[in-house]
Short mmCIF file of the C-alpha atoms (twelve columns), coordinates in Angstrom:
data_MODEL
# 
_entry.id   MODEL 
# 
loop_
_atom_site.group_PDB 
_atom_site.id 
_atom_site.type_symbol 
_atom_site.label_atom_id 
_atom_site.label_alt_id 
_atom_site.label_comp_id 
_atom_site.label_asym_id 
_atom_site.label_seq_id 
_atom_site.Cartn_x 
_atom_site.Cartn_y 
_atom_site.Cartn_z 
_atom_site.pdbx_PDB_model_num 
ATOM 1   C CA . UNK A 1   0.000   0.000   0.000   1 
ATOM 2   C CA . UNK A 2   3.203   2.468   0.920   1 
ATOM 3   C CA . UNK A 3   4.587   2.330   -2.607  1 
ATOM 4   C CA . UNK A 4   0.428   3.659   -3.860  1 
ATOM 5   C CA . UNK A 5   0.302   6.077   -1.056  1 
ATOM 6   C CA . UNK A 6   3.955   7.517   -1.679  1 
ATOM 7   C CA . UNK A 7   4.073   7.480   -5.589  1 
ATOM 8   C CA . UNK A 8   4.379   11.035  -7.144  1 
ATOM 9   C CA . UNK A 9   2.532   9.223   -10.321 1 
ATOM 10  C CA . UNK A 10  -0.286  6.946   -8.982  1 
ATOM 11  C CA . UNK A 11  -1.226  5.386   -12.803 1 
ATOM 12  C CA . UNK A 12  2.288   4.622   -13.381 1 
ATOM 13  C CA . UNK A 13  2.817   2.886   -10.149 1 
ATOM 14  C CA . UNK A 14  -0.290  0.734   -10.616 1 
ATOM 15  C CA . UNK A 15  0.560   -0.193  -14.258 1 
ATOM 16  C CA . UNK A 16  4.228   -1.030  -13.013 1 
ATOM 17  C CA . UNK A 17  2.873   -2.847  -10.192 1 
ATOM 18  C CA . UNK A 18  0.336   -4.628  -12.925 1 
ATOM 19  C CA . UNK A 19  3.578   -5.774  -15.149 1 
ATOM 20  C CA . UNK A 20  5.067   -7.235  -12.045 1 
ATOM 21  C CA . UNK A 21  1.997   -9.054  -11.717 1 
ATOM 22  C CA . UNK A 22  1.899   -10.617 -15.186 1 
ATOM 23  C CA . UNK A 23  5.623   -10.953 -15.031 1 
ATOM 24  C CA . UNK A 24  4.952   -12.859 -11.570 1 
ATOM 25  C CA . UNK A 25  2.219   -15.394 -12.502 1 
ATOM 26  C CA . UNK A 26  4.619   -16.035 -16.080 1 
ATOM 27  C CA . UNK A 27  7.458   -17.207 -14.216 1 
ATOM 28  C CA . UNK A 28  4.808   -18.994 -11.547 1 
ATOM 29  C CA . UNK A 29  3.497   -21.549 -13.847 1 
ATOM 30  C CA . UNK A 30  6.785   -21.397 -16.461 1 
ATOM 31  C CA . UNK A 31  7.731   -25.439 -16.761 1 
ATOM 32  C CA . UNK A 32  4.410   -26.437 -14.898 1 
ATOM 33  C CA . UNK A 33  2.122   -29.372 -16.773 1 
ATOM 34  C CA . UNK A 34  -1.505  -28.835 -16.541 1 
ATOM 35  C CA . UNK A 35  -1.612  -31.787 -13.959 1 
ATOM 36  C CA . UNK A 36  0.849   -29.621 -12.099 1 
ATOM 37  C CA . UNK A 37  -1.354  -26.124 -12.512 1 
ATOM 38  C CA . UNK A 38  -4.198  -28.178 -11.177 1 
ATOM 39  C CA . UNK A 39  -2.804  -30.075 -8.246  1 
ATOM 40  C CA . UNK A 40  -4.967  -29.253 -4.954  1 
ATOM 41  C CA . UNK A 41  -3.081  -29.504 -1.427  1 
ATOM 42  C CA . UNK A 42  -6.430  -30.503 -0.167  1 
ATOM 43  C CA . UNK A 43  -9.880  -30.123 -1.487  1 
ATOM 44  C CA . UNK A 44  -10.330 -26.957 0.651   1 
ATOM 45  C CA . UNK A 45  -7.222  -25.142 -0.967  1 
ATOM 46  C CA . UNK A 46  -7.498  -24.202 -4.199  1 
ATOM 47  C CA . UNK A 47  -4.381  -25.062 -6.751  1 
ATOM 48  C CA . UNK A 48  -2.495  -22.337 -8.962  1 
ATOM 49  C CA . UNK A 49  -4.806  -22.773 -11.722 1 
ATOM 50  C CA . UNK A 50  -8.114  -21.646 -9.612  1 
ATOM 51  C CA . UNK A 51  -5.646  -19.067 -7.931  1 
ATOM 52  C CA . UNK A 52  -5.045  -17.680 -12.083 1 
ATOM 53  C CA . UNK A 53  -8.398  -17.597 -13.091 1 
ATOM 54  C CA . UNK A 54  -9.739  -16.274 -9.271  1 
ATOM 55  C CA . UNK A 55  -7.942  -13.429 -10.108 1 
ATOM 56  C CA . UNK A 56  -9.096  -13.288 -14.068 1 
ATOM 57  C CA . UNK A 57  -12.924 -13.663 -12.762 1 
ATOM 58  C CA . UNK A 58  -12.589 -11.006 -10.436 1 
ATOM 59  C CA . UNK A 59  -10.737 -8.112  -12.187 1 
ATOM 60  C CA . UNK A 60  -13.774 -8.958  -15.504 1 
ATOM 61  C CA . UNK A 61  -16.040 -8.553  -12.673 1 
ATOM 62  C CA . UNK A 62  -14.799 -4.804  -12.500 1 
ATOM 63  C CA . UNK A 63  -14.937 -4.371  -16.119 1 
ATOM 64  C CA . UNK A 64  -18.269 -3.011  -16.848 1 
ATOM 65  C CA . UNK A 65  -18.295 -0.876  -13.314 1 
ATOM 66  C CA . UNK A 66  -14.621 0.673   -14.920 1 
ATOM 67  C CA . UNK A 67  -16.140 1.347   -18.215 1 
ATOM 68  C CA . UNK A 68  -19.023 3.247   -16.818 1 
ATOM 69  C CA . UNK A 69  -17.057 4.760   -14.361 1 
ATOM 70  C CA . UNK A 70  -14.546 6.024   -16.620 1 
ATOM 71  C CA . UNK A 71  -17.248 7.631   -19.323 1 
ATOM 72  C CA . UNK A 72  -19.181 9.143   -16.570 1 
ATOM 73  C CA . UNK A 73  -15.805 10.889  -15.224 1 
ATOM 74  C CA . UNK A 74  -15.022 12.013  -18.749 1 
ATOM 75  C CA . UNK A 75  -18.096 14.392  -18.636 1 
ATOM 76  C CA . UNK A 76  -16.473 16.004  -15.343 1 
ATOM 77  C CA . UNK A 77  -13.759 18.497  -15.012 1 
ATOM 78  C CA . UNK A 78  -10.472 17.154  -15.781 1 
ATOM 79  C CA . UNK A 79  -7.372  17.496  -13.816 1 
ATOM 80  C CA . UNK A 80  -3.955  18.919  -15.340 1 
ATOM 81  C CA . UNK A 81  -1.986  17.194  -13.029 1 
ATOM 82  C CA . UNK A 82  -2.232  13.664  -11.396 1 
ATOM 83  C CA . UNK A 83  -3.621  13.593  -7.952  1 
ATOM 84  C CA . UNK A 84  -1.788  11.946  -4.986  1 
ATOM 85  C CA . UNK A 85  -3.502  8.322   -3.817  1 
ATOM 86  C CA . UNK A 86  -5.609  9.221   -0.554  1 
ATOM 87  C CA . UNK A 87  -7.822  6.113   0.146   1 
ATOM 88  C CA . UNK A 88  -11.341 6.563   1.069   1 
ATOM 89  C CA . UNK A 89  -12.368 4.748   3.949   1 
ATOM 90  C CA . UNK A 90  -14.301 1.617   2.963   1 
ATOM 91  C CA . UNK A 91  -11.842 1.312   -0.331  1 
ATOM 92  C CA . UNK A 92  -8.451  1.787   2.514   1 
ATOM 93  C CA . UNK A 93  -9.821  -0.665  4.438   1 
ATOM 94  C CA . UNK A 94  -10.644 -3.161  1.493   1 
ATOM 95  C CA . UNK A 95  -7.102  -2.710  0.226   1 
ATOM 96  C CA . UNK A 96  -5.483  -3.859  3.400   1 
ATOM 97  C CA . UNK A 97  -8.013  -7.238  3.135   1 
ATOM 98  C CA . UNK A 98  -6.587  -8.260  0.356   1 
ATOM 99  C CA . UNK A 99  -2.877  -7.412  0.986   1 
ATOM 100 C CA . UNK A 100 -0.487  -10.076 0.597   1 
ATOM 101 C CA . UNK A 101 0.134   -9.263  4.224   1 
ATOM 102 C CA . UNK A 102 -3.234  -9.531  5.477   1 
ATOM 103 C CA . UNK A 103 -3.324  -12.803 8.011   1 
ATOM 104 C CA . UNK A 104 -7.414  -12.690 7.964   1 
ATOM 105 C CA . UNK A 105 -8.444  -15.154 5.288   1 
ATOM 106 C CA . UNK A 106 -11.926 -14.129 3.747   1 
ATOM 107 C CA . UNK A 107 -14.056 -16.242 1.744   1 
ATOM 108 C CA . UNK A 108 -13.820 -15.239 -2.072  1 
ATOM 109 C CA . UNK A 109 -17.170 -13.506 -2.979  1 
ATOM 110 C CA . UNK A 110 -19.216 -16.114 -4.880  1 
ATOM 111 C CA . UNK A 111 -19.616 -14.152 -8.183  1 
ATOM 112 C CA . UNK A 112 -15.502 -14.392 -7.935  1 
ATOM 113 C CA . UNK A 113 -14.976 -17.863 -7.393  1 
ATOM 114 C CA . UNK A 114 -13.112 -19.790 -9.655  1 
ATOM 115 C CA . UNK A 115 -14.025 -23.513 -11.332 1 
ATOM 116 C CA . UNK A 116 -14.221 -26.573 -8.569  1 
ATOM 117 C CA . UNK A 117 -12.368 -28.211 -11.407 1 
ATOM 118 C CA . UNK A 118 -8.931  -30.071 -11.415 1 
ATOM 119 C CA . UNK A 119 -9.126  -29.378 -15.393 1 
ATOM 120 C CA . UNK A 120 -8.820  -26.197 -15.638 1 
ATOM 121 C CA . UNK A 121 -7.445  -24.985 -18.826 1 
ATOM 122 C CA . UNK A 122 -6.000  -21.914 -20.141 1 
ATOM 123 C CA . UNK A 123 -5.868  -20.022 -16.482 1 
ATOM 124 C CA . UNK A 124 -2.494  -17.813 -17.547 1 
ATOM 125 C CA . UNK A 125 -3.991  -16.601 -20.847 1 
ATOM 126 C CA . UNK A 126 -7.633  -15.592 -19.037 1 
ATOM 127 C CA . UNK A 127 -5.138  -13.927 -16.079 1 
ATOM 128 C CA . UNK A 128 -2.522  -11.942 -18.651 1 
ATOM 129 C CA . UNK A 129 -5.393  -11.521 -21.078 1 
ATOM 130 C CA . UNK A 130 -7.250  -9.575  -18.027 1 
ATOM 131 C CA . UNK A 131 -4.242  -7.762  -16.663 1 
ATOM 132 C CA . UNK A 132 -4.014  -5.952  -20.291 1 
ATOM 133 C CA . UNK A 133 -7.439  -4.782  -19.937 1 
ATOM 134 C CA . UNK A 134 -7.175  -3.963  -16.324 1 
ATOM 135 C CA . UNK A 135 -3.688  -1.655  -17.498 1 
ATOM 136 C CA . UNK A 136 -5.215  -0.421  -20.440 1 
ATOM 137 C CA . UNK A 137 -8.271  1.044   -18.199 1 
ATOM 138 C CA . UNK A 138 -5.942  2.353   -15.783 1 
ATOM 139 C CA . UNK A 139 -3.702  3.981   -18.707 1 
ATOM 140 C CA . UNK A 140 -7.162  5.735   -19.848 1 
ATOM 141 C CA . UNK A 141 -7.486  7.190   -16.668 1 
ATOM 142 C CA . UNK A 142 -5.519  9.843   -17.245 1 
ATOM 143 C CA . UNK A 143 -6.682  13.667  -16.917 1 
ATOM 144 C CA . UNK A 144 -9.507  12.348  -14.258 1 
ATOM 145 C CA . UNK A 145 -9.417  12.716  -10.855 1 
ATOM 146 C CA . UNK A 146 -9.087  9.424   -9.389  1 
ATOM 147 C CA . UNK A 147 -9.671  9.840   -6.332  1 
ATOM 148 C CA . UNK A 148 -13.081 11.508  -6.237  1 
ATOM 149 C CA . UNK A 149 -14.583 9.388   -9.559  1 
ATOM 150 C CA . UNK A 150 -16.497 6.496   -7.089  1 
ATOM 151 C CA . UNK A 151 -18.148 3.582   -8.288  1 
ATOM 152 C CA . UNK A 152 -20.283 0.985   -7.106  1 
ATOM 153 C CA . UNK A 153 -19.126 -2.719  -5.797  1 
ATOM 154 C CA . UNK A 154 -19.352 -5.133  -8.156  1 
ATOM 155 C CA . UNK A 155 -19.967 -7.802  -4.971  1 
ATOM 156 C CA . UNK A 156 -22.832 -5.706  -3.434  1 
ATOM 157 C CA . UNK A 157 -24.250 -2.157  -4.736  1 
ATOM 158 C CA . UNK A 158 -24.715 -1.035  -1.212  1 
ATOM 159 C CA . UNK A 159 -20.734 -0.448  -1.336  1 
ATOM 160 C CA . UNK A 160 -18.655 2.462   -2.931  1 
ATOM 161 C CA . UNK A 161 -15.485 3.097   -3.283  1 
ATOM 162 C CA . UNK A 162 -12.826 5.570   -5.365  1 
ATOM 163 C CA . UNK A 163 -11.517 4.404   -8.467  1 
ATOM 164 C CA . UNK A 164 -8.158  4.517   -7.265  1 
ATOM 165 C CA . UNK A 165 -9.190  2.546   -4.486  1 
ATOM 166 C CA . UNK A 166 -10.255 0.107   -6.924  1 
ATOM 167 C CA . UNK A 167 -7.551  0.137   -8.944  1 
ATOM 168 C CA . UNK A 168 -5.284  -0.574  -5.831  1 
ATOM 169 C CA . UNK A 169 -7.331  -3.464  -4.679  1 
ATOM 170 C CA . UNK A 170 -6.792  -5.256  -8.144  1 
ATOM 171 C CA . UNK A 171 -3.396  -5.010  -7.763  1 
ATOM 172 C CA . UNK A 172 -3.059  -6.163  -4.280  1 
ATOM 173 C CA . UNK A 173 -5.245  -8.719  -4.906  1 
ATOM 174 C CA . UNK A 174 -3.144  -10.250 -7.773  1 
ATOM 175 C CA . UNK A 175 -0.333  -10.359 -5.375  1 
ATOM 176 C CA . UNK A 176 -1.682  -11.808 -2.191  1 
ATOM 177 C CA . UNK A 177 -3.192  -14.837 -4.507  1 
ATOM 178 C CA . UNK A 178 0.011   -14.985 -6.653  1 
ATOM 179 C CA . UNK A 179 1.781   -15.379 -2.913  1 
ATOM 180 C CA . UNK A 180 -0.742  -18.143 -3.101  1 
ATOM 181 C CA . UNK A 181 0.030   -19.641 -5.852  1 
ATOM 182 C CA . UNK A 182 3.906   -19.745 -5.219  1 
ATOM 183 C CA . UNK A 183 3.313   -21.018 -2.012  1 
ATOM 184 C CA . UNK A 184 1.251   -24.124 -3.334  1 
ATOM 185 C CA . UNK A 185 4.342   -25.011 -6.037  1 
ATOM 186 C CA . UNK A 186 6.874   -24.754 -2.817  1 
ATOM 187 C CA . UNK A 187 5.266   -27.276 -0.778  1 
ATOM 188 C CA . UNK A 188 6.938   -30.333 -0.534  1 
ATOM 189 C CA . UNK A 189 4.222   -32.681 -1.569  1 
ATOM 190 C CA . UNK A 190 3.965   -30.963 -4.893  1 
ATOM 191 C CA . UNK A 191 3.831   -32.806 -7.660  1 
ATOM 192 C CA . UNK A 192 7.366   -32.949 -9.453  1 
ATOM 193 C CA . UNK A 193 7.729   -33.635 -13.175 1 
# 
């Protein structure tokens, strides 16, 4: 959250920390069969394939809420100059829930679950394929002011939150279940090739 709150350019942060992302869940599943991707520790955990597409289902989710967020801020003033990160409350305290350093586990949302499967297929693709749209809305954010552009939950309508505050909950999201992922491929009764 420090490196969002401290950035003098909040977009370019997030899009850096996006890359990282992608560049992270490449060299996760690099050499891994699909027996491998879809190895479970235990039918409560989920395996580095439903970690992938967890986080491809949930940043679509956010699609259509970013679209109409971002044409609706379009018809307000713009700003010359990008304005700092401040989280608003409910979208501060959402960020540090899904913080790779977070130690309360929450149930994933059920609109953002991934497949029960141990088939998955194609989980990096749906994941990169996501993170370009995710950067490419963030990248179009320019000239708008972030911070006070809100828009609605895509979990429950009843919550609001900035777009920023959105944007930083993506990212931190893709890194506490990439931490996930990494951690399932380090355990010791992993599957080996």
């Amino acid at each position: 959250m420090k490196q969002f709150l401290e950035s003098p350019n909040f977009l370019e942060t997030v899009v850096a920390q996006a890359n990282e992302n992608s560049a992270a869940a490449r060299t996760l599943v690099m050499d891994l069969t699909a027996a491998q991707l879809n190895w479970k520790p235990s039918a409560e955990q989920w395996s580095i394939a439903q970690c992938l597409e967890h986080l491809a289902v949930a940043t679509k989710g956010f699609e259509k809420y970013f679209t109409a967020t971002l044409e609706q801020a379009r018809n307000n003033r713009q700003v010359t100059s990008p304005p700092k990160y401040k989280p608003s409350l409910v979208g501060g305290w959402l960020a540090k829930q899904v913080s790779p350093e977070a130690v309360r586990k929450l149930p994933a949302p059920k609109i953002f679950r991934p497949c029960n499967s141990s088939a998955i297929q194609g989980s990096l693709e749906s994941f990169l394929n996501e993170q370009d749209r995710f950067i490419d809305f963030v990248q179009r954010s320019q000239g708008i002011d972030y911070n006070k552009t809100r828009l609605r939950s895509p979990v429950t309508p009843l919550i609001r939150y900035s777009l920023a505050d959105a944007f930083v909950v993506t990212v931190l999201h893709g890194q506490r279940h990439l931490g996930q992922g990494r951690r399932v491929r380090e355990m010791p009764q992993f599957p080996r090739s």
